[in-house]
C-alpha positions as CSV (number, residue, x, y, z in Angstrom):
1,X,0.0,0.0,0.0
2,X,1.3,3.1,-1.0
3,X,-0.3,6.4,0.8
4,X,0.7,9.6,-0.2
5,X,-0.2,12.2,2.0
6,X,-3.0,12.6,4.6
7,X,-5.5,14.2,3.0
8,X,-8.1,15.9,5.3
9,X,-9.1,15.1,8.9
10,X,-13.7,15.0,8.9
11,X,-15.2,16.2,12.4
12,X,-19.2,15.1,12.5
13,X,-20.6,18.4,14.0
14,X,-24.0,19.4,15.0
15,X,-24.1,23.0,13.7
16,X,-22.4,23.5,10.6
17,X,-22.5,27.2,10.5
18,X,-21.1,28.1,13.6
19,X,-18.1,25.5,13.2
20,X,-17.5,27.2,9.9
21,X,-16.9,30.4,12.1
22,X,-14.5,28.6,14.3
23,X,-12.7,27.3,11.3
24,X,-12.7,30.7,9.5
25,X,-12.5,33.2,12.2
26,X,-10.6,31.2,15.1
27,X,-8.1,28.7,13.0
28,X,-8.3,31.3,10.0
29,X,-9.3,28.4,7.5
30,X,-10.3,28.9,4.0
31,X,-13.2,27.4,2.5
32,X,-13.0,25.7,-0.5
33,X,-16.3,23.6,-1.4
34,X,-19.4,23.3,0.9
35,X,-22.2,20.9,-0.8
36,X,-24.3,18.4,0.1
37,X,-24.1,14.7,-0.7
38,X,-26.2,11.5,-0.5
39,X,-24.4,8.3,1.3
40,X,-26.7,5.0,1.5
41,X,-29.8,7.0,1.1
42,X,-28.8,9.7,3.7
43,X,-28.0,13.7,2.4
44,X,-25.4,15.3,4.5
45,X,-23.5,18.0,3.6
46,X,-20.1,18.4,3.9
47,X,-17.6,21.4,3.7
48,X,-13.5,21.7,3.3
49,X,-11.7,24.1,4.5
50,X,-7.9,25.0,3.8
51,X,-6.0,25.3,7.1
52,X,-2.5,27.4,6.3
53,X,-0.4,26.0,3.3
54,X,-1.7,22.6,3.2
55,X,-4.0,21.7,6.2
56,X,-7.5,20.4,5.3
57,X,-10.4,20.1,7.7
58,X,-13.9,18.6,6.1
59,X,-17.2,19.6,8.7
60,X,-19.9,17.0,7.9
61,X,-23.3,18.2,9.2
62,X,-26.9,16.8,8.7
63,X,-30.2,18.1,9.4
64,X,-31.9,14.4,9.7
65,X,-31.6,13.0,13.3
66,X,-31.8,9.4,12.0
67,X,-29.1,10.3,9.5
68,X,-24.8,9.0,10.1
69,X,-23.5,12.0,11.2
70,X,-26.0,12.5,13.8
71,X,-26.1,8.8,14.8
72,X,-22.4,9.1,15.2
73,X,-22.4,12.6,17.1
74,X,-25.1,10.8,19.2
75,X,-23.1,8.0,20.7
76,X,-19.3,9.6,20.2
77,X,-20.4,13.7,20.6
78,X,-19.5,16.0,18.2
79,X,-15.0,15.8,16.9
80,X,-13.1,13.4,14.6
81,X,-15.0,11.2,12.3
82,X,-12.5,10.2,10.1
83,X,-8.8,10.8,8.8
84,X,-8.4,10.5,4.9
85,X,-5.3,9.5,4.0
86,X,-4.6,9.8,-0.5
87,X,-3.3,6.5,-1.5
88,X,-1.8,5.9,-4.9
89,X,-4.1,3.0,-5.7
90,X,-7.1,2.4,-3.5
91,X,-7.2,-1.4,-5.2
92,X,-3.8,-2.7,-4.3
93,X,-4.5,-0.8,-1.3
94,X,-7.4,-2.5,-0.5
95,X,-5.9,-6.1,-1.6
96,X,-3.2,-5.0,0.5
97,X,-4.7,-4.7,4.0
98,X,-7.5,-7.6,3.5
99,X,-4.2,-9.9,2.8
100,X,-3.0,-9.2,6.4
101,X,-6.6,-9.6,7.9
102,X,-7.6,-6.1,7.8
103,X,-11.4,-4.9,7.5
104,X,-11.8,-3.0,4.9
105,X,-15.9,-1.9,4.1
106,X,-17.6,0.4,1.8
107,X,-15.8,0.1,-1.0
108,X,-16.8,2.7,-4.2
109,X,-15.3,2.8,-7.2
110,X,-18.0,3.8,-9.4
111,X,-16.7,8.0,-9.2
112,X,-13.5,7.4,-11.7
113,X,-12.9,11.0,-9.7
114,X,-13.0,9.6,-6.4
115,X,-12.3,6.5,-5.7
116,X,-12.9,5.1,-1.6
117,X,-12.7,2.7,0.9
118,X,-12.7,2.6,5.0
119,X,-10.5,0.7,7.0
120,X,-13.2,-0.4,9.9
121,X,-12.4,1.3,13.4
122,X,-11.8,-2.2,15.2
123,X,-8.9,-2.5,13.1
124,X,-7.7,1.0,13.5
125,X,-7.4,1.6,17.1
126,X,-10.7,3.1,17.4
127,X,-10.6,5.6,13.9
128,X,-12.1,5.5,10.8
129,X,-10.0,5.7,8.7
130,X,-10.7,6.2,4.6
131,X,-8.4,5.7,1.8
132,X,-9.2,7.6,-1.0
133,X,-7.6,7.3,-4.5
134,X,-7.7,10.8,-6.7
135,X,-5.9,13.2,-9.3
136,X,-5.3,16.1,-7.2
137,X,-4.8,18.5,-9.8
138,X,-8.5,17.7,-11.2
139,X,-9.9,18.1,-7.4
140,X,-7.5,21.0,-7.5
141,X,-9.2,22.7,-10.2
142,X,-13.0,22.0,-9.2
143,X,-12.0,24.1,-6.1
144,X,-10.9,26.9,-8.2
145,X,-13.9,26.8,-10.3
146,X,-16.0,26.9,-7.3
147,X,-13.8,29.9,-5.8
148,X,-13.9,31.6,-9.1
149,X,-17.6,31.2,-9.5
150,X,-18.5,32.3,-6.2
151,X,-15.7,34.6,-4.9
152,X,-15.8,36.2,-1.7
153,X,-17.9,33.0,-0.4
154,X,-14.6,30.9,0.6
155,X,-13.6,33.8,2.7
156,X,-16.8,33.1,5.1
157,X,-19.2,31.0,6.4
């Protein structure tokens, strides 16, 4: 398995608008793409935010009390979710760890763009953690679009 870099760290938070203050105001984060998503039926919405040069925090929200996020805010509280970590090919990757008994679930391939799979908490001392395989200058550029579209908006929440 080859990983690259870690990617982003995901907090599950209860209010997404005034975690995007703390992020913005407090760390002095930037945010770069804020849109909602479906996952196994459920819509959240998530939100990235630059932190310095390189730093990446994703905020992960839902309005549905039956939904993930707030199952998992529920019986954890509101903080880390998950750490992404890029890997260079999520297959091997994923051959990789299931050779040496690792759990790996939720495996999605079917987004050429994004490619994912989650090595189960049990097996990671208590963390999800997801291995996500990517061209970062393509996710690079959909963030400038988005900034370019809507400028001023990734300077607040």
């Amino acid at each position: 398995m080859e990983i690259e870099k870690v990617d982003h760290v995901g907090i599950a938070v209860r209010d997404s608008e005034k975690a995007g203050r703390f992020v913005t105001e407090i760390l002095k984060g930037r945010k770069l793409i804020d849109e909602s998503w479906e996952y196994r039926g459920m819509k959240f919405r998530w939100a990235y935010y630059l932190i310095g040069n390189r730093g990446m925090l994703e905020l992960i929200s839902a309005e549905d009390p039956d939904n993930f996020i707030n199952r998992f805010i529920e019986k954890h509280g509101e903080g880390l979710h998950h750490i992404t970590l890029k890997v260079k090919n999520l297959e091997e990757s994923v051959k990789w760890l299931q050779a040496r008994g690792i759990r790996v679930i939720d495996i999605n391939t079917s987004n050429p763009e994004w490619k994912e799979a989650f090595i189960h908490p049990k097996d990671a001392f208590g963390v999800l953690i997801q291995l996500a395989e990517y061209d970062e200058n393509k996710w690079a550029q959909i963030y400038l679009n988005k900034i370019d579209a809507h400028p001023g908006e990734t300077e607040k929440h």
